[in-house]
C-alpha positions in Angstrom: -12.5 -6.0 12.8 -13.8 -6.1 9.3 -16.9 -7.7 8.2 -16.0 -11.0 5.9 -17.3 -8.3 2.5 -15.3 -6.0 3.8 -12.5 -8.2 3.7 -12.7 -9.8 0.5 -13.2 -6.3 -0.7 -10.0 -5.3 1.5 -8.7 -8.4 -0.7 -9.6 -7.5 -3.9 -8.3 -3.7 -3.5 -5.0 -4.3 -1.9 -4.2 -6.6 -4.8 -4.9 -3.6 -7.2 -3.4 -1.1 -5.0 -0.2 -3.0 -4.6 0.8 -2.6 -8.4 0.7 0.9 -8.1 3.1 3.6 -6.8 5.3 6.7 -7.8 8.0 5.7 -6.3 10.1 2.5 -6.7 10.3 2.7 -2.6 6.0 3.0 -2.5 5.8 0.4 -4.8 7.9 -1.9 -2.9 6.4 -1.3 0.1 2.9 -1.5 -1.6 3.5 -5.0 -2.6 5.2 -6.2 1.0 2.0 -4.6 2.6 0.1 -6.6 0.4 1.6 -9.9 1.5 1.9 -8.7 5.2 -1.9 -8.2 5.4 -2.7 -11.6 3.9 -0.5 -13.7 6.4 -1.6 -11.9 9.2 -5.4 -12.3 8.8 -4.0 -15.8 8.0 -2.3 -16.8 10.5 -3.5 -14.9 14.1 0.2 -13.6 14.7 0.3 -10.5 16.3 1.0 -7.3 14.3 5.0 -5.5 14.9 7.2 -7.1 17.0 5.9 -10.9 16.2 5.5 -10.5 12.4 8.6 -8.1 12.0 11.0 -10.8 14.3 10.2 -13.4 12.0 13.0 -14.8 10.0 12.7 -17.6 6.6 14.3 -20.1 9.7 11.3 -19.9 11.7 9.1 -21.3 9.3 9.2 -25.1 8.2 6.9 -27.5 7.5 5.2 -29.9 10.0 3.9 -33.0 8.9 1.4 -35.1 10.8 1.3 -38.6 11.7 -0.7 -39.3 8.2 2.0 -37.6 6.1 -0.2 -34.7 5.9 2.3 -31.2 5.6 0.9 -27.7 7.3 2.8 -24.9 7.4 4.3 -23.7 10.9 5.7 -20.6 12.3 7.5 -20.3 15.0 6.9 -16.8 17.1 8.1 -15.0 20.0 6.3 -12.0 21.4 4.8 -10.7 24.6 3.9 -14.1 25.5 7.1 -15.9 24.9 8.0 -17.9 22.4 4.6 -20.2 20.7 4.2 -22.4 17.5 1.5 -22.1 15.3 -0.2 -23.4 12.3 -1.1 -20.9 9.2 -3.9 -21.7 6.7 -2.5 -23.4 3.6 -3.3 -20.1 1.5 -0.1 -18.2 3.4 2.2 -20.2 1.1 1.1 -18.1 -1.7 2.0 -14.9 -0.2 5.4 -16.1 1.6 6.7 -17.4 -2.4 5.7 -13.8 -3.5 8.2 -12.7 -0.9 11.2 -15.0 -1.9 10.3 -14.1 -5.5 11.7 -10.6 -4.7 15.3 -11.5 -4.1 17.6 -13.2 -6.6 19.8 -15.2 -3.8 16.2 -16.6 -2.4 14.3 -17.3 -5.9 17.2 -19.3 -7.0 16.1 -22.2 -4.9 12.3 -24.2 -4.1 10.3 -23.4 -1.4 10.9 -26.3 -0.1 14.3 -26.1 0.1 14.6 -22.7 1.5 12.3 -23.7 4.7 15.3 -26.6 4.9 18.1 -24.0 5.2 17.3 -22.0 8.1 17.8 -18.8 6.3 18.7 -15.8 8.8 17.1 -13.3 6.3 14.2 -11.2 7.9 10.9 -12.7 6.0 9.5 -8.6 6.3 12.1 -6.9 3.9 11.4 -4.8 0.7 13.3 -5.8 -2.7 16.2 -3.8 -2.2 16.6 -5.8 1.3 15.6 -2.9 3.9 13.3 -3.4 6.5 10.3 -1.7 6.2 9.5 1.6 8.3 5.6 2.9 8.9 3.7 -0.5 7.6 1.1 1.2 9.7 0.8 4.7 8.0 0.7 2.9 4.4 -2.3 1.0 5.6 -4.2 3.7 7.2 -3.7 5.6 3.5 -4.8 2.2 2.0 -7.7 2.3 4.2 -9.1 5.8 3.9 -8.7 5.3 -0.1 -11.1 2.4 0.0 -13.3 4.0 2.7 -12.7 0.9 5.3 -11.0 3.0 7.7 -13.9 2.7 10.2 -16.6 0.1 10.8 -20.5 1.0 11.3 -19.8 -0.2 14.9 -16.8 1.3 16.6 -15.4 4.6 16.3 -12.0 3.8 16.2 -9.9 3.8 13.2 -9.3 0.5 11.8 -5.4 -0.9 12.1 -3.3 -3.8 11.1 -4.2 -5.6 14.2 -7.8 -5.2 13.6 -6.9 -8.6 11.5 -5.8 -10.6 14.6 -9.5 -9.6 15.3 -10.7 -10.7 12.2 -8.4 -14.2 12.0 -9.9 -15.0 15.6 -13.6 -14.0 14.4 -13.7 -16.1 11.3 -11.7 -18.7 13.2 -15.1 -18.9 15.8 -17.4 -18.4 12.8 -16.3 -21.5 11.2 -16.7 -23.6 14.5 -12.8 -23.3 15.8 -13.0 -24.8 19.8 -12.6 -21.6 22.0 -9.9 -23.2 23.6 -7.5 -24.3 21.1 -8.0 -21.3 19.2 -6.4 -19.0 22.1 -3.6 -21.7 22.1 -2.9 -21.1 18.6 -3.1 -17.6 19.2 -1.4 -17.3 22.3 -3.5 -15.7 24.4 -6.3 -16.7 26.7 -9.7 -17.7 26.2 -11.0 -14.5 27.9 -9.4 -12.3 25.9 -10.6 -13.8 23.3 -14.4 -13.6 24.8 -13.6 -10.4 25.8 -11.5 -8.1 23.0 -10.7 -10.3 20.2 -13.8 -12.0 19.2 -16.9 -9.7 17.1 -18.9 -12.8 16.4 -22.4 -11.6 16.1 -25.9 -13.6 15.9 -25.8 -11.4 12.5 -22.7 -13.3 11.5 -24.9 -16.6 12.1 -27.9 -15.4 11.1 -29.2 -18.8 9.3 -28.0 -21.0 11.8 -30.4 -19.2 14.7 -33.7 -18.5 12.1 -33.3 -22.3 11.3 -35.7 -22.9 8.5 
């Protein structure tokens, strides 16, 4: 996983890094990357087949019994087909996407959840689907020297930020249990693979004061 400064450095860089580019094809790619990264350390879904699958009609809004409105995707992967809940800041990223295309920016959000569009979320400007999302990172990665932890020595890919969604998740006090629900796995994977919570991580919390 990454460490949360890692991250927010991760953050910061990828936000630089995605205005650059060469190419008009690197550039475009750059900036889908960009908002690929934040949704999934957002949202838990599982790198490739889960996040690439996902069309503008599987996401809506859900509103709870208090009129409250979260943001839901709809999935389907390895495990089946799941629901889940993203964190509020994925909105910003998924307008950055339907900013990109003049038959999408032409309408609200809002609106555009309503439709059920059939368009692939995951396309660059020019409408392709992306190829090699994984080889960009790595690059991304080894420019910013975050392509390996101090604690592992394997490289650093995008589904190291399923590790990191389900580690800050436990951080902040998520239940064990609902969190593998939302993630769609089970609570011993997340025990044993997905969770790096550390006693470093809560530190303050065990010294007391």
């Amino acid at each position: 996983t990454f460490s949360f400064q890692e991250y927010r450095l991760l953050h910061r860089r990828m936000r630089q890094w995605s205005k650059t580019g060469v190419r008009q094809k690197t550039l475009m790619k750059r900036e889908l990357l960009r908002d690929y990264v934040l949704i999934l350390s957002n949202t838990g879904i599982r790198h490739g087949t889960e996040m690439m699958n996902l069309k503008w009609k599987h996401i809506t809004w859900f509103e709870n019994e208090k009129g409250e409105r979260f943001i839901q995707f709809t999935v389907s992967g390895k495990t089946g087909n799941r629901q889940l809940i993203g964190r509020h800041s994925v909105v910003t990223p998924l307008k950055r996407i339907q900013s990109r295309f003049e038959d999408l920016k032409s309408v609200s959000f809002d609106d555009l959840l309503k439709f059920k569009c059939e368009e692939y979320v995951f396309r660059l400007s020019d409408g392709t689907i992306p190829k090699q999302l994984d080889k960009s990172f790595t690059q991304f990665l080894e420019k910013c020297d975050l392509l390996y932890g101090s604690t592992s020595e394997n490289p650093r890919t995008l589904y190291s930020l399923r590790h990191f969604y389900a580690t800050y998740q436990l951080f902040n006090g998520r239940n064990i249990h609902k969190l593998a629900i939302q993630m769609g796995t089970s609570v011993g994977m997340l025990e044993q693979h997905y969770s790096k919570l550390t006693p470093m991580l809560m530190a303050k919390e065990f010294a007391g004061d």
